[in-house]
N, C-alpha and C positions, 0 to 999 in steps of 0.2 A: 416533422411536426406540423400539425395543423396551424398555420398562420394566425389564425385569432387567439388557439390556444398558444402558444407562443409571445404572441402579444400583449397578452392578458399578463401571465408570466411575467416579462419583460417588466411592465407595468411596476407589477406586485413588488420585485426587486429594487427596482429604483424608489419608489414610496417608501418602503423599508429601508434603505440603505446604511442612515444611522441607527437606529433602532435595533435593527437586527445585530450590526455590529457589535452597537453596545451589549446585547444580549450575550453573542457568543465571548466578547471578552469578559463576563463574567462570568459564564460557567468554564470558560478556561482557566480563568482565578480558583476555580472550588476545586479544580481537581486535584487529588493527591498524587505524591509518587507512593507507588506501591498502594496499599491496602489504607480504607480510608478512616479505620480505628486505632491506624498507627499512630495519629494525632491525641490521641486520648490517655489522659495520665494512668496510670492503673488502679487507680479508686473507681474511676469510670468505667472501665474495657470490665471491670470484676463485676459492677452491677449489670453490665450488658449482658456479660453470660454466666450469671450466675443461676438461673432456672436450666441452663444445657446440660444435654447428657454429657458421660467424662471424653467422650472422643472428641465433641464438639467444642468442648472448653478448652482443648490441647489445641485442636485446629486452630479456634479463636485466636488464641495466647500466642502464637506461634506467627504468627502476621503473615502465614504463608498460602493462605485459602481464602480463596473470594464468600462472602459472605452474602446473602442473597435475603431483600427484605420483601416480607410479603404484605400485600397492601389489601384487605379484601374488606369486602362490601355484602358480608353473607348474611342472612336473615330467613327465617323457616317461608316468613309472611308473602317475600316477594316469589313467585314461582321460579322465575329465570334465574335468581341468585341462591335457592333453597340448594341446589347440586355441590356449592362452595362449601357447606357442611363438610363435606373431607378433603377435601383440594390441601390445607396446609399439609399434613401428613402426608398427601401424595407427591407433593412438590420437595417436603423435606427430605424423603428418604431417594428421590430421583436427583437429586442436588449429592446426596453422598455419593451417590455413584460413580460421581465423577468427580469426586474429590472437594466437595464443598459445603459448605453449611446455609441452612434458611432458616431463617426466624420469622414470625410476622410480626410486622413495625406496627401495624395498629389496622383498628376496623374503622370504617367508615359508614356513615346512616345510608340506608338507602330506602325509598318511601318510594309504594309503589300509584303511579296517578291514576290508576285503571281503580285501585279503589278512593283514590280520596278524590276524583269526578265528583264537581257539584259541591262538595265538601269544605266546609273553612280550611283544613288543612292545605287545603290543591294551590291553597296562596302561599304554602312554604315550598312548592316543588321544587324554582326556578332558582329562590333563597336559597332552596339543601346543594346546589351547586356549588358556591362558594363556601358551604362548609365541607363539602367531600372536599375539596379542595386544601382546605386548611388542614384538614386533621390528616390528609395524604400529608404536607409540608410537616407537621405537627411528627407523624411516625418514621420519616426517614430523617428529622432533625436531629435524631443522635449520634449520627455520624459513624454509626456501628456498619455499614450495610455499601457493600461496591456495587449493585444490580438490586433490578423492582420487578418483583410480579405482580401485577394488579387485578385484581378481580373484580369486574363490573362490567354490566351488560347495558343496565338499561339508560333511557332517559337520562336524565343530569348527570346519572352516577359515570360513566365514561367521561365523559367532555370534565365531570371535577375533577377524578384522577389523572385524567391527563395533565391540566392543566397544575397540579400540583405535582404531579411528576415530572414536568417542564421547570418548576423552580430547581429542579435538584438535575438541569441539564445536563451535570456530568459524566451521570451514571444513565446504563444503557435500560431503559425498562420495556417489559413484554407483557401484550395484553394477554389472558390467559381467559376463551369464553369457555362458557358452560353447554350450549347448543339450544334450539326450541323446542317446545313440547312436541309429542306428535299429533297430526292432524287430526281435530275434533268437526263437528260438525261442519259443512261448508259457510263460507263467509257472509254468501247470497244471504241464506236461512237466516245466520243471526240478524244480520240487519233489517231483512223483510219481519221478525219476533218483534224487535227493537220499536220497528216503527206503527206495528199494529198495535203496542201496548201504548205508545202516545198518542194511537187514535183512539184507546178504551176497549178495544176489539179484542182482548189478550187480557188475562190478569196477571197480578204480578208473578203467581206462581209458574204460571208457562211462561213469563219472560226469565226466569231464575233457572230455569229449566233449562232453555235453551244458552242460557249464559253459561252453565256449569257445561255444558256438552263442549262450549267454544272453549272455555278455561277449564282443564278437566286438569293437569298434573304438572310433574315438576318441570321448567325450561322456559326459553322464553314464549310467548305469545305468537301465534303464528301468523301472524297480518303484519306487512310489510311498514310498520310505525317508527315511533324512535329508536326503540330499541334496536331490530333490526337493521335499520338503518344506520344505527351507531357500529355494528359489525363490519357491515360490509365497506363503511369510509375508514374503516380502523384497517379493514385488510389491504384495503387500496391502496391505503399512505406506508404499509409494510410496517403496523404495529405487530401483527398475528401471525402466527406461523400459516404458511399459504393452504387455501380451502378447510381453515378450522371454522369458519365463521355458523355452519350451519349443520353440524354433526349432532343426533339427538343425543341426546344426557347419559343414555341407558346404554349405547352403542358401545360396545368393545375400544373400537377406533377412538371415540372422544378421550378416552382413561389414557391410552398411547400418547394423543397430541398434547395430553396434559402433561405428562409426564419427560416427552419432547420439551416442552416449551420453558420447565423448568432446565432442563442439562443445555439447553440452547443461551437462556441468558445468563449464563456462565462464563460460556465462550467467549460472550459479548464485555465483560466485565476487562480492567484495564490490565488484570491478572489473566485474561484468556487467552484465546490467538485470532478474536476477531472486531478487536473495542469499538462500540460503534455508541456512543453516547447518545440519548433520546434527545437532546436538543441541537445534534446535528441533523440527525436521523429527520427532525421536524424542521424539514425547509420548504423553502419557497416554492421548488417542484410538486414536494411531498404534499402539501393544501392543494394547491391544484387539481393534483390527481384525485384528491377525495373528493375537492367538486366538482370534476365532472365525473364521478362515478354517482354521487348524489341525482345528476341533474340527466344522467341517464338513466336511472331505474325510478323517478319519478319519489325519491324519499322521502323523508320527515323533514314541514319545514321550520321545527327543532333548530338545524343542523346550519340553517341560515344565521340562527343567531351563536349557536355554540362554536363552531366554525369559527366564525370571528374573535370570540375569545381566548379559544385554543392558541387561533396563530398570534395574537395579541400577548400571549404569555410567552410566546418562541421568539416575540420583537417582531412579527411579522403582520403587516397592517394591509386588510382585504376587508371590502365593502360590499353592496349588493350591484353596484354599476359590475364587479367581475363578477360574482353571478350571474349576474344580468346578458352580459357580454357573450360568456361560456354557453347559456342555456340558448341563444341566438345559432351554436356550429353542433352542442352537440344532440345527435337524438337520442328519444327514447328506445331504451332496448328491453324493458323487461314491465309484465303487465301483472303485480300482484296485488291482491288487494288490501288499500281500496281501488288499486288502480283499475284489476282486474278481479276475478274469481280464484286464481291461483292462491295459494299460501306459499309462504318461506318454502317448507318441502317440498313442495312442487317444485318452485323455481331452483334448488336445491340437484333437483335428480333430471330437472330440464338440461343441465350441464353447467349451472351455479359460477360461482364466481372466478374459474378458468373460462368458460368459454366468454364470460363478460367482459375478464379484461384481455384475453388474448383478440374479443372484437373492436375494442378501443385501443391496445397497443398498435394494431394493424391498422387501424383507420389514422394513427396521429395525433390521437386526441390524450394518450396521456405521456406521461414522460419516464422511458425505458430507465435511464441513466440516474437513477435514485438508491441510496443505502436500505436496507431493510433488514430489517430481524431476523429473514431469513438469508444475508449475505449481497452482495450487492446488484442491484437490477431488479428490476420487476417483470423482467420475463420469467423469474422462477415461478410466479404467479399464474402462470398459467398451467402449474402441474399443478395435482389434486391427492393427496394422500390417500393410501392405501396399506391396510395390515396385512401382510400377507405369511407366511406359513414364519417365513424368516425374521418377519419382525417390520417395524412403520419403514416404510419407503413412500417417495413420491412420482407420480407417472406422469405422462404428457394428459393431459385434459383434453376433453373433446374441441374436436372442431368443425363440428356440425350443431347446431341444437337440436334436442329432443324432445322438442313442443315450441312448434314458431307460434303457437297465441298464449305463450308466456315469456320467453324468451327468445326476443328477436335477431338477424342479422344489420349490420349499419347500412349493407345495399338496401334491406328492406325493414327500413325501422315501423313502428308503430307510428310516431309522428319525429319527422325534421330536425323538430328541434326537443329540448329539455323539458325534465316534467314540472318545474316552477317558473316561474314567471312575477318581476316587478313591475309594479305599478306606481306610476307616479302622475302627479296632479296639486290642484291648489289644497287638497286636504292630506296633503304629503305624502310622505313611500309607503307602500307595503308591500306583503308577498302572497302570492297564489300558487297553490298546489293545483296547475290545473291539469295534470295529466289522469284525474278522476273527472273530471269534470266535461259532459259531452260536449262538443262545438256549438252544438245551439244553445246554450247556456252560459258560452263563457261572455256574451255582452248583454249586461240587465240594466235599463232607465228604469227608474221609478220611484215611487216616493218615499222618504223617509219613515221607519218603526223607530224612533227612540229611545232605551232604556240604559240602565247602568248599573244593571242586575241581571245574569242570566235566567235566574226562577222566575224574574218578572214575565217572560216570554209565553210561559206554560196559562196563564190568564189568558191573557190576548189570543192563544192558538187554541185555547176550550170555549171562547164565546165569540168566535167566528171573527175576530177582527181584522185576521189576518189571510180570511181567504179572498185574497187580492195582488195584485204586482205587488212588489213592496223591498224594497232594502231594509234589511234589519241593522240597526246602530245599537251596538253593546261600546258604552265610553266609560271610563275611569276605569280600564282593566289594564293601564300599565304598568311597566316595571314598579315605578315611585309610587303608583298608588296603591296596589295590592299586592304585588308582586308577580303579577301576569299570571295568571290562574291559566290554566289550558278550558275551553268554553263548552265540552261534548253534550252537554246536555241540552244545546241548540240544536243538535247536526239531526236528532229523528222528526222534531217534529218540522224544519227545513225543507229537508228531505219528504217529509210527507207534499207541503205545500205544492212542492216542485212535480210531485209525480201527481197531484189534479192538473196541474197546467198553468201552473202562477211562474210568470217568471222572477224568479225572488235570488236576493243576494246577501250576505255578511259582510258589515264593514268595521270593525274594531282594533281596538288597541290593544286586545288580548291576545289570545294566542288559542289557536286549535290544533294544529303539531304535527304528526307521523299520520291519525286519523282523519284527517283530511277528505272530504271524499264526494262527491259528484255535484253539492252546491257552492258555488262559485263565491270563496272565501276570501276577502281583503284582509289578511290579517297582519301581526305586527305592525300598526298602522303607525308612524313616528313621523312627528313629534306627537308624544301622546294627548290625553287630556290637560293630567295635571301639570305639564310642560308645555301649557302654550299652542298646544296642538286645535287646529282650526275646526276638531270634530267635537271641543266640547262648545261648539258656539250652533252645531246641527240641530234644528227643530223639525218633528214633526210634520210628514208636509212638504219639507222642502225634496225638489227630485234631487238625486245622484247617480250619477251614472257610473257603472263599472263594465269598463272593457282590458281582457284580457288578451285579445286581439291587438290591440294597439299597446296594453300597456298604458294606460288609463285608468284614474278614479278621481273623480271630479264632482264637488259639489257645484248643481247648477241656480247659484244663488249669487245674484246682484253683488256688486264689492261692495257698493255705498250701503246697501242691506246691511252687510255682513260688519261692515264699518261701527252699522250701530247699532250692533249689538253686544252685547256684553256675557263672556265665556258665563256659561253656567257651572257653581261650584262642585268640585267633583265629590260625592257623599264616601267619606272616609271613618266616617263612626264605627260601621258596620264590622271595619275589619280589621280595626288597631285589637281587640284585644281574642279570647278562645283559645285554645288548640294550639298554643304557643306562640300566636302569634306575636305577640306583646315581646316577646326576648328579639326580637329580629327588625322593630324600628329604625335602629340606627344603621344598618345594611339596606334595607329597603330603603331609607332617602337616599342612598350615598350611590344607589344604580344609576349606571348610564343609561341610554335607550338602546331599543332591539338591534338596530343597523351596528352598534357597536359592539357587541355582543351580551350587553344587560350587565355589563361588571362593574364591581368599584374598581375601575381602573385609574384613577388619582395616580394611587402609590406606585403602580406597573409604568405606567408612564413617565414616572419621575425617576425612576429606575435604568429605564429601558431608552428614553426619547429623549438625551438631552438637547437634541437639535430642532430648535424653535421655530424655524423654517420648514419641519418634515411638514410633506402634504398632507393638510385634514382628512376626516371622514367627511364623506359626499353628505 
């Protein structure tokens, strides 16, 4: 193993020590012997399967067949989750086959943030986490169900099902994706349309034009964002079955690994012959590995904050110092955009996620000796599935790339180190996604833009204010004040600044995500505004400096100034009530901040920590 990654590790386990413990002694408490509806009187077990057919109610009744709850996240609306429209049928009759029954335990919302950009709604995205979360806890709490299929791809919808699939650690659960669409127009194009339309150059009808070419059908989104990025950390920790992460929708092969991945967590189930429960399955190696497979393909920095809540539901307690630490050994290996011009498919048929971690298992950098989904070790991870005359089998995956300016080797990485990067300073932590962002860009001085509104920017960028150096300050966009909205509707006309020759930077408490892309974003800035954070006290005016080089963000203002000045109150009128917001107040106060991973973690903690001595968050 790599020494740092080791130590990192090392680290993580001992910070957890109690926590986790307490964790795993009580999903040892939940388990049953035998079938876990054997608990249930039979006024119970009869409402459970009373909607099954007659074979399935014998199976039921019979306490002798593992019972398989399906979790899914399907909607026409989201494109990436539209394909889960027949997944239960496919998963229930691939479950008989091998002797067992599936029901779905319950659906869970899934909002897609690609349309509610800019939108009131885009302030429930970060909130629908904790609710995928609950109503995941909500459908497997009838105790009907020994094994979880979970259906979700994108954004929040993962990291909640996980996370509420961690409360039910007993049972072994499998991620089950759907795959991306196929490639529409190239990624250059959409964003050169994007950005012509924020200079007026474009009307909206050619920018809708060119957006439908990018988002044309069913799958997920093919730019390397959260979603994606949620795939390929899910296959790294050995939630998926190996190389399902990016098979299209339509493909023969995807319908196989579907149907694989139901007769698989069967197996896994306490009734099968390979019990591997998801909250052993989710350890302290297993984070690891997803971060550094994050911080080498330059992901979603999403993943910074969901990450931590994940392992915070497993008892497992990780900050951005290991990030931080990790992205210092490992490099980048893969260049999609916005990192690069590549999309998912690309990178996909470059030799995708066998030859990525067969070049991190061989460099040190992740940890072989992990359970997974697919059996123990994560050298299985480096075959890649194949349908062939006989039926699904898996082969050895290449071990060359086939396109080094998308996917790289670790002797010849793109850059050294990791595609994100923290910053810290007197205006506290955040994170940078700078593996989009060119080297001469990643250090900006210069003066303060203020606002606490993203549409306020669109003024300023139409009457010339801002053709100038300039840091832009978006404040009151955290967790407790709005619920961290994701900010894209800054990133063209940024981007426009940047390409006259302005050196210009983002520094907020919001959040910009998986899209991320070549201006040089401080984001998740914590402590936020409305928490005391020193960026709601920023005027106008003042310089700040952001260096991602060093790992720096620094307001260059006087203490005694700063002394006497008094925080400006963060404007919360705007977004208490619309679009639902109004039902989700008392969730939105009760967030923690980004480095913790944005949860009401009160109750987890009181659960999970009862040792008052564990090491804080940094």
């Amino acid at each position: 193993m790599n020494p740092t990654v080791q130590a990192v590790t090392d680290r993580i386990i001992a910070r957890s020590k109690h926590s986790r413990a307490a964790y795993l002694a009580a999903i040892h408490r939940a388990k049953a012997d035998g079938v876990s509806r054997a608990s249930l009187a039979c006024g119970n077990l009869a409402h459970g399967f009373a909607a099954c057919q007659s074979d399935d109610k014998q199976a039921l009744q019979q306490l002798n067949k593992a019972n398989i709850g399906i979790v899914t996240a399907y909607n026409d609306m989201l494109s990436a989750h539209q394909p889960f429209e027949s997944y239960p049928q496919i998963l229930r009759q691939a479950c008989h086959e091998v002797g067992s029954v599936a029901q779905v335990a319950s659906g869970v919302p899934a909002m897609c943030d690609g349309v509610t950009q800019g939108q009131p709604g885009m302030e429930l995205s970060l909130l629908s986490r904790e609710v995928i979360a609950m109503a995941t806890a909500v459908g497997l709490s009838h105790n009907m169900f020994d094994g979880a299929l979970l259906l979700g791809i994108c954004d929040k919808i993962v990291p909640g099902l996980l996370i509420g699939a961690l409360s039910f650690g007993h049972l072994p659960a499998l991620f089950v994706p759907a795959g991306p669409m196929r490639s529409g127009i190239p990624n250059k194009e959409k964003a050169r349309i994007r950005q012509k339309f924020a200079q007026g150059l474009v009307d909206r009808e050619a920018l809708l034009e060119a957006e439908s070419k990018s988002y044309h059908s069913a799958g997920t989104c093919t730019f390397y964002g959260t979603a994606n990025s949620n795939q390929l950390v899910l296959e790294v920790m050995g939630l998926q079955l190996p190389g399902s992460s990016f098979v299209n929708p339509d493909e023969p092969l995807r319908l196989a690994l579907t149907q694989a991945a139901a007769k698989q967590v069967c197996r896994l189930t306490a009734l099968g012959t390979q019990y591997t429960p998801v909250g052993e399955l989710v350890c302290e190696q297993a984070i690891v590995n997803g971060m550094v497979a994050l911080l080498a393909t330059g992901g979603s920095t999403n993943l910074t904050i969901h990450m931590v809540a994940v392992a915070r539901a497993a008892g497992i307690i990780i900050n951005w110092d290991d990030f931080a630490e990790l992205s210092d050994v490992v490099p980048l290996l893969a260049k999609v955009y916005p990192n690069g011009q590549a999309d998912v498919n690309h990178f996909h048929a470059a030799g995708g996620m066998a030859f990525l971690i067969r070049q991190l298992l061989d460099a040190g950098l992740l940890h072989e000796q992990v359970n997974t989904v697919a059996g123990f070790g994560l050298k299985r991870y480096t075959q890649e599935p194949k349908l062939l005359p006989q039926g699904l089998t898996w082969v050895d995956g290449p071990h060359t790339s086939l396109d080094l300016e998308v996917l790289a080797t670790v002797a010849q990485p793109f850059q050294q180190t990791g595609g994100l990067r923290l910053l810290s300073g007197n205006l506290g932590r955040a994170v940078m996604k700078i593996s989009a962002v060119g080297e001469a860009h990643r250090v900006v001085e210069a003066e303060a833009v203020v606002i606490d509104d993203q549409l306020k920017l669109n003024d300023l960028f139409s009457s010339g204010q801002l053709d100038r150096d300039c840091v832009v300050v978006v404040k009151g966009q955290g967790p407790k004040a709005n619920g961290m909205p994701e900010l894209h509707k800054l990133t063209p006309l940024l981007g426009t600044l940047q390409d006259k020759g302005y050196h210009v930077a983002l520094v907020t408490d919001g959040r910009m995500s998986g899209a991320s892309g070549k201006v040089p974003a401080a984001i998740h800035l914590t402590p936020e505004a409305l928490d005391g954070g020193l960026i709601a006290k920023v005027q106008n005016g003042d310089r700040i400096r952001v260096d991602a080089l060093k790992g720096e963000i620094t307001l260059l203002v006087d203490d005694a100034e700063l002394a006497s000045r008094t925080a400006e109150p963060v404007n919360l009128a705007s977004n208490r009530y619309g679009m639902g917001r109004e039902l989700f107040s008392v969730l939105r106060a009760s967030l923690g901040s980004a480095e913790t991973g944005a949860r009401c973690t009160s109750a987890i903690d009181e659960c999970i920590s009862p040792d008052p001595s564990m090491e804080p968050m940094a």
